[in-house]
DRENRO-16169 format. One record per residue: residue number from 1; residue in three letters; chain; y, x, z of N, C-alpha, C, O in turn. Coordinates in steps of 0.2 Angstrom, whole numbers, padded with zeros to 4 digits. Atoms other than C-alpha are relative to their C-alpha. Layout:
N
+------+------+-------+-------+-------+-------+-------+-------+-------+-------+-------+-------+-------+-------+-------+
! resi ! resn ! chain !  n_yy !  n_xx !  n_zz ! ca_yy ! ca_xx ! ca_zz !  c_yy !  c_xx !  c_zz !  o_yy !  o_xx !  o_zz !
+------+------+-------+-------+-------+-------+-------+-------+-------+-------+-------+-------+-------+-------+-------+
!  NUM !  ALA !     A !     Y !     X !     Z !     Y !     X !     Z !     Y !     X !     Z !     Y !     X !     Z !
...
+------+------+-------+-------+-------+-------+-------+-------+-------+-------+-------+-------+-------+-------+-------+
END
This chain:
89
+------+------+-------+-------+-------+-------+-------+-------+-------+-------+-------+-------+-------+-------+-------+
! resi ! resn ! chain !  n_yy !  n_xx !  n_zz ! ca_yy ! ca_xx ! ca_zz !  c_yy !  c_xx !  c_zz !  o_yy !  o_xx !  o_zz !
+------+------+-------+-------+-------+-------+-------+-------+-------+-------+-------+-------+-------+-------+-------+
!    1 !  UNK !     A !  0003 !  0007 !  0000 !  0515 !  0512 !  0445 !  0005 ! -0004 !  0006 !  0006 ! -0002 !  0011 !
!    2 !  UNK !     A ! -0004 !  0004 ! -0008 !  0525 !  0498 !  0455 ! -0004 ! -0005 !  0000 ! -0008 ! -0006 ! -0004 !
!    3 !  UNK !     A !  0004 !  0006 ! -0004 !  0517 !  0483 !  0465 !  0007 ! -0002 !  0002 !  0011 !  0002 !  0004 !
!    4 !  UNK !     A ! -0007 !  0005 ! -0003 !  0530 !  0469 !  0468 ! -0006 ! -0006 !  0004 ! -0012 ! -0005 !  0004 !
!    5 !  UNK !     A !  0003 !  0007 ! -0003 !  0524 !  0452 !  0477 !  0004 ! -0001 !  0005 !  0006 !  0002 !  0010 !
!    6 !  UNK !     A ! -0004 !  0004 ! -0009 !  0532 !  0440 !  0487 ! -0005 ! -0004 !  0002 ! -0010 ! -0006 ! -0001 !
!    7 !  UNK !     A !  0007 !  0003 ! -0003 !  0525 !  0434 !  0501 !  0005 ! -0005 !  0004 !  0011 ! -0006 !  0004 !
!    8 !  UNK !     A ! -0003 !  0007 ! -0004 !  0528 !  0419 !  0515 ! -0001 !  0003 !  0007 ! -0006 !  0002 !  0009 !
!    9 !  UNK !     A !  0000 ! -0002 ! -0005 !  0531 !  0427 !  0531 ! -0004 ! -0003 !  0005 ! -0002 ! -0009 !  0007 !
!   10 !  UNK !     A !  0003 !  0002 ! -0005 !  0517 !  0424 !  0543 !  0000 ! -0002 !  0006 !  0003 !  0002 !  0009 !
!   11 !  UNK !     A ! -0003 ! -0001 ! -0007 !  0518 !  0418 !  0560 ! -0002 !  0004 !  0005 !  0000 !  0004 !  0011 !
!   12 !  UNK !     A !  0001 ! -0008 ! -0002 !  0512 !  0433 !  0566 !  0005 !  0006 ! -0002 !  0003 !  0012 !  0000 !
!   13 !  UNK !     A ! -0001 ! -0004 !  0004 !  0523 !  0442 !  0557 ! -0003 !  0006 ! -0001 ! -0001 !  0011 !  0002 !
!   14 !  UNK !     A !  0005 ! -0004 !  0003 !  0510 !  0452 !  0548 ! -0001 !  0000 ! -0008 ! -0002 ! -0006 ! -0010 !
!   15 !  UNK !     A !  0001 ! -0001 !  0005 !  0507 !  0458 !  0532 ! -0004 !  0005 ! -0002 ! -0004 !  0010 !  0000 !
!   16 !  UNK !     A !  0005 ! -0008 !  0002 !  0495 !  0469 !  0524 ! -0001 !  0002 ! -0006 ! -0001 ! -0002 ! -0011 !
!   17 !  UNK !     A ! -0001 ! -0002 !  0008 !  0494 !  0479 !  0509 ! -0006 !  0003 ! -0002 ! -0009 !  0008 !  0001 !
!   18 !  UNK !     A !  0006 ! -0005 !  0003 !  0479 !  0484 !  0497 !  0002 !  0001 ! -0006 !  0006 ! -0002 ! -0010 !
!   19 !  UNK !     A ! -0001 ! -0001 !  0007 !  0479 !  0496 !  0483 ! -0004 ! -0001 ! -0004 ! -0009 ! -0004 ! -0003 !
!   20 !  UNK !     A !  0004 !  0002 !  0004 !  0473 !  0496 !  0469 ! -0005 !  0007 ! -0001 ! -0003 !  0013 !  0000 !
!   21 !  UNK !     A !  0007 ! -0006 !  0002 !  0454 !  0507 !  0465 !  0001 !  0005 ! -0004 ! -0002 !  0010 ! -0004 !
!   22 !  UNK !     A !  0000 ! -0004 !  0007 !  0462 !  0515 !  0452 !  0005 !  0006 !  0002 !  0006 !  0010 ! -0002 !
!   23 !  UNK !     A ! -0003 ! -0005 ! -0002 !  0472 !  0525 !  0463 ! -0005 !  0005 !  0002 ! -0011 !  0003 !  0004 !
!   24 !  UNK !     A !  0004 ! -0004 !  0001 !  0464 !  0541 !  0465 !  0001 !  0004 !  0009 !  0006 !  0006 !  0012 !
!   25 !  UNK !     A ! -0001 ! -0001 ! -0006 !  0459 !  0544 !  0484 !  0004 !  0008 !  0004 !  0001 !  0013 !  0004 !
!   26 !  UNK !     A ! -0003 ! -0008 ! -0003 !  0470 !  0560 !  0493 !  0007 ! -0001 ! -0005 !  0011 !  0003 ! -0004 !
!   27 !  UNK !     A ! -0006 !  0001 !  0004 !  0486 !  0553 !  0479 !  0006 !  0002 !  0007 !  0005 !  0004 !  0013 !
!   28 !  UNK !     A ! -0004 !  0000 ! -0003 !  0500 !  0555 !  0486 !  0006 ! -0004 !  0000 !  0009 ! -0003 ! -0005 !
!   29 !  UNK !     A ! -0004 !  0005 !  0004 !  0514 !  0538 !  0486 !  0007 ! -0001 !  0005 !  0007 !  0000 !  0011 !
!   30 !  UNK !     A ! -0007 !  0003 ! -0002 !  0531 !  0534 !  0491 ! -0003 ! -0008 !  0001 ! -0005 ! -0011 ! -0004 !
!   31 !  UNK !     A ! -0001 !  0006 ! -0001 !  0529 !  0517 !  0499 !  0005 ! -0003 !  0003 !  0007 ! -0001 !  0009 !
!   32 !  UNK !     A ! -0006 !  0002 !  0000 !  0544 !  0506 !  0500 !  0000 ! -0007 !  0002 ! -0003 ! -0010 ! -0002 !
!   33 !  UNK !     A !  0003 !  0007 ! -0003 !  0545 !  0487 !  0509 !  0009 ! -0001 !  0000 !  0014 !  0003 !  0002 !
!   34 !  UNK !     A ! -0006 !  0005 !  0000 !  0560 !  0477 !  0505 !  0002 ! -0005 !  0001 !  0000 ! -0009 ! -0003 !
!   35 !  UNK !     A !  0000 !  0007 ! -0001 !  0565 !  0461 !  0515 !  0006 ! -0004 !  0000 !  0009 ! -0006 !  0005 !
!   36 !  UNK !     A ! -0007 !  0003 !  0002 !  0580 !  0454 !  0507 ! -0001 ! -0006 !  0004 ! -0007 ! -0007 !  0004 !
!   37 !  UNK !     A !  0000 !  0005 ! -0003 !  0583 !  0438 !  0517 !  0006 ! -0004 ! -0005 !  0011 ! -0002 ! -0008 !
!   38 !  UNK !     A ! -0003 !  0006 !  0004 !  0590 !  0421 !  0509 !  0005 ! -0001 !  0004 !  0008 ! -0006 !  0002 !
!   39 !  UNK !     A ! -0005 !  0002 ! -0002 !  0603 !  0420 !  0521 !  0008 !  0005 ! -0002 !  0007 !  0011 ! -0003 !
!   40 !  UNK !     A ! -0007 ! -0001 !  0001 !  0623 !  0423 !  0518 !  0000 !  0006 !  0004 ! -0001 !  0004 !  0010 !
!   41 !  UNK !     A !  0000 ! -0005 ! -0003 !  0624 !  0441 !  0524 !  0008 !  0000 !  0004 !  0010 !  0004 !  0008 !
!   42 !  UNK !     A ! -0008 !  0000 ! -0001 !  0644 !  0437 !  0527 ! -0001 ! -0004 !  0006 !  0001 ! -0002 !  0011 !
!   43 !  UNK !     A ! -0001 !  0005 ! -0005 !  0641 !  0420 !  0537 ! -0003 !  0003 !  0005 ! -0008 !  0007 !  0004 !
!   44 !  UNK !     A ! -0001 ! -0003 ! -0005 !  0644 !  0423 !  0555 ! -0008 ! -0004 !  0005 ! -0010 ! -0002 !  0011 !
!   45 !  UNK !     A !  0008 !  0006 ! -0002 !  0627 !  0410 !  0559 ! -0006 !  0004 ! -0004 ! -0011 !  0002 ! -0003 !
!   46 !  UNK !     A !  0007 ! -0005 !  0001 !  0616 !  0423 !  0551 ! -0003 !  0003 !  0004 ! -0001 !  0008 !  0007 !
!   47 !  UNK !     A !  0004 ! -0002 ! -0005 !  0600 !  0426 !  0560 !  0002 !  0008 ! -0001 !  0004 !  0010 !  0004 !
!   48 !  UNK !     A !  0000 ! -0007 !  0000 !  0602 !  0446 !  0555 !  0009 !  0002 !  0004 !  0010 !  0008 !  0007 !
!   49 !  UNK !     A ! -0005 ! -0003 ! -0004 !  0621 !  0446 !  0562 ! -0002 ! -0001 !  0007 ! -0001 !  0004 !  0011 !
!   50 !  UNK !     A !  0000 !  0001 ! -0008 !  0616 !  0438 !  0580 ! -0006 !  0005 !  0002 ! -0007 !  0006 !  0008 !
!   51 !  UNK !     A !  0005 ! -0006 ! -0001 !  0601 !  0451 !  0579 !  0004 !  0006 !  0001 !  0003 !  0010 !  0006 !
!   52 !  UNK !     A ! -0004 ! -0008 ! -0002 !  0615 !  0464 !  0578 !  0004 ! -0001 !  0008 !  0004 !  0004 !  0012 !
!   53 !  UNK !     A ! -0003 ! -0002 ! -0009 !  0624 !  0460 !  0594 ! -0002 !  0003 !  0005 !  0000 !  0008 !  0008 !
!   54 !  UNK !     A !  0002 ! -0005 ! -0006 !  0613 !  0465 !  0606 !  0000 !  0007 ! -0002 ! -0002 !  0011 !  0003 !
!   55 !  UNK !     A !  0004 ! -0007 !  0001 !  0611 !  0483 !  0596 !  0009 !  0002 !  0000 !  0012 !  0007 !  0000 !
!   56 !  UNK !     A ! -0005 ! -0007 !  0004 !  0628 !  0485 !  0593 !  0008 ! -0005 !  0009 !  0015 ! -0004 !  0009 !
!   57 !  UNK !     A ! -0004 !  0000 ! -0006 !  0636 !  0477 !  0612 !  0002 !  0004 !  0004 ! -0002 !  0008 !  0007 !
!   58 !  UNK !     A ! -0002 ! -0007 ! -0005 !  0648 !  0488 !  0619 !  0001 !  0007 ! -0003 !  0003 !  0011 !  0001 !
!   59 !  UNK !     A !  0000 ! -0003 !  0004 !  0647 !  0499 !  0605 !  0006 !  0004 ! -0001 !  0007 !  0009 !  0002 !
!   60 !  UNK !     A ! -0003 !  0000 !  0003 !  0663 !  0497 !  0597 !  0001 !  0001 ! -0004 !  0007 !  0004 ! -0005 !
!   61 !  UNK !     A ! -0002 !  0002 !  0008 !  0660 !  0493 !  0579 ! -0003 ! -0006 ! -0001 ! -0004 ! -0009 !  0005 !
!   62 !  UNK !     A ! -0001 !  0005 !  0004 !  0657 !  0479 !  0569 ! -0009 !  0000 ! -0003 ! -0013 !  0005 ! -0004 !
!   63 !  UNK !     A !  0008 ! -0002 !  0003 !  0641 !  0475 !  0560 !  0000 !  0001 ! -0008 ! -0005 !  0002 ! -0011 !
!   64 !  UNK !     A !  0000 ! -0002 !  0005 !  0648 !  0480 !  0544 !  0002 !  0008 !  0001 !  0000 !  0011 ! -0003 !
!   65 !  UNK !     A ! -0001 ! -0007 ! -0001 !  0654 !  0498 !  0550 ! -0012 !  0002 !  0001 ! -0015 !  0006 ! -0002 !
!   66 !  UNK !     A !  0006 ! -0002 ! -0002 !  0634 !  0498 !  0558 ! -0003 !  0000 ! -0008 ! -0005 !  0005 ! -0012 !
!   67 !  UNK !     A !  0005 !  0000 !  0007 !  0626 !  0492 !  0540 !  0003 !  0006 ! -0003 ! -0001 !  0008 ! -0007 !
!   68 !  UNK !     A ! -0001 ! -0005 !  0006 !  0637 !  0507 !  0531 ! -0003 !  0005 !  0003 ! -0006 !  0009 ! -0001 !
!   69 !  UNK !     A !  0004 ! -0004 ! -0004 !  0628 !  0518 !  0543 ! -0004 !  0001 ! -0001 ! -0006 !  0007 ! -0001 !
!   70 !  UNK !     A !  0005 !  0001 !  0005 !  0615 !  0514 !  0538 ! -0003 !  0002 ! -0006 ! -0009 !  0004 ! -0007 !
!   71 !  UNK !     A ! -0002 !  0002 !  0008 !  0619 !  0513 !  0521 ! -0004 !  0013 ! -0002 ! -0008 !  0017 ! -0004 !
!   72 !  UNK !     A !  0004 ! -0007 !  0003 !  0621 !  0532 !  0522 ! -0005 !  0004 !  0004 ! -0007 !  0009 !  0002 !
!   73 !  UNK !     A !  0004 ! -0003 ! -0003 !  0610 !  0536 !  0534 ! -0008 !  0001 ! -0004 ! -0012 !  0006 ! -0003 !
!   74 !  UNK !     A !  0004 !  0000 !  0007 !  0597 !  0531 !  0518 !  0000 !  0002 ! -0003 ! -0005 !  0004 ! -0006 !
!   75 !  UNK !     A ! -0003 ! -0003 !  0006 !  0608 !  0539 !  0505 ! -0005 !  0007 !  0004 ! -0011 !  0008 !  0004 !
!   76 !  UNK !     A !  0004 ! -0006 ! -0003 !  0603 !  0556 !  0515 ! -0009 !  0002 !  0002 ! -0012 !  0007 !  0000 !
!   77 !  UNK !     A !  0006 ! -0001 !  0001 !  0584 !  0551 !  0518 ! -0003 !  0000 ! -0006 ! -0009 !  0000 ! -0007 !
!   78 !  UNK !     A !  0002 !  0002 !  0006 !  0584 !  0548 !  0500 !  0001 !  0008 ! -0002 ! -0004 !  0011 ! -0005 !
!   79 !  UNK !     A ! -0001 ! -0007 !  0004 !  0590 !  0564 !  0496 ! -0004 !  0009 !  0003 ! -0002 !  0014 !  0001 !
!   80 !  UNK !     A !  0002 ! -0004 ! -0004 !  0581 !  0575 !  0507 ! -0007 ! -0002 ! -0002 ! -0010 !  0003 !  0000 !
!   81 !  UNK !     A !  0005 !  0002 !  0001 !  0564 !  0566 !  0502 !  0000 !  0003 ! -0007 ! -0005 !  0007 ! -0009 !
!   82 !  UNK !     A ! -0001 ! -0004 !  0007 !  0571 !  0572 !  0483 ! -0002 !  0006 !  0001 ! -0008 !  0008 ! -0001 !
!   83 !  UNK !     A ! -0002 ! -0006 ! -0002 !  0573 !  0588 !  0490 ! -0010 !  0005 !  0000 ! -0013 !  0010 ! -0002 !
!   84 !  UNK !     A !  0008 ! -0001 ! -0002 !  0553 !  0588 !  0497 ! -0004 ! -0002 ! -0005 ! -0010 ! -0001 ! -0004 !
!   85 !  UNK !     A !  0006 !  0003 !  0006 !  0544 !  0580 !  0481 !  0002 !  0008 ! -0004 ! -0002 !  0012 ! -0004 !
!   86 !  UNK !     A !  0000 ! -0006 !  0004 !  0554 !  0593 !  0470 ! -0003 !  0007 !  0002 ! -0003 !  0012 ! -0002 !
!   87 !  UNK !     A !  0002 ! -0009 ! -0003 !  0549 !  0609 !  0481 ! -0007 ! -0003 ! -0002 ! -0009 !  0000 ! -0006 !
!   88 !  UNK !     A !  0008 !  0001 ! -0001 !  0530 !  0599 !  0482 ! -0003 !  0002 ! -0007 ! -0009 !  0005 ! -0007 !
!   89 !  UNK !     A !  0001 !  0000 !  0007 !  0529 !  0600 !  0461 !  0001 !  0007 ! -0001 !  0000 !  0009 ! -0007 !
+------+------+-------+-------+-------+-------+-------+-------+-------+-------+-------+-------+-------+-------+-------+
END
């Protein structure tokens, strides 16, 4: 089962999630929250680049070295999560 919905960022930034009844209580779910933003991931004026400065001053990488890092640092919980579903089954 997937559940999609776009929503409007609140000024709280809060969100909250209901499922549906028909899930059966003790299930067990991979839940997954994706917040693509509308801004030019390249332009140097993106709110998520000047987010990165403070995490990555002094560092000595770039914010595209930190996203690929990222990148696999996902690939790996992705595949290690594989790893724990197929042992659970």
């Amino acid at each position: 089962m997937t559940i999609e919905q776009t929503v409007t960022i609140p000024a709280d930034y809060r969100i909250f999630l209901e499922l549906p009844r028909s899930i059966p209580i003790g299930a067990r779910a991979k839940v997954s929250v994706a917040i693509p933003t509308v801004f030019d991931s390249q332009s140097s004026s993106s709110p998520n680049k000047k987010s990165f400065r403070g995490i990555l001053k002094g560092k000595g990488i770039t914010v595209d070295q930190f996203r690929e890092m990222q990148n696999e640092d996902k690939t790996l919980e992705e595949a290690a999560e594989s790893r724990l579903y197929s042992e659970i089954r």
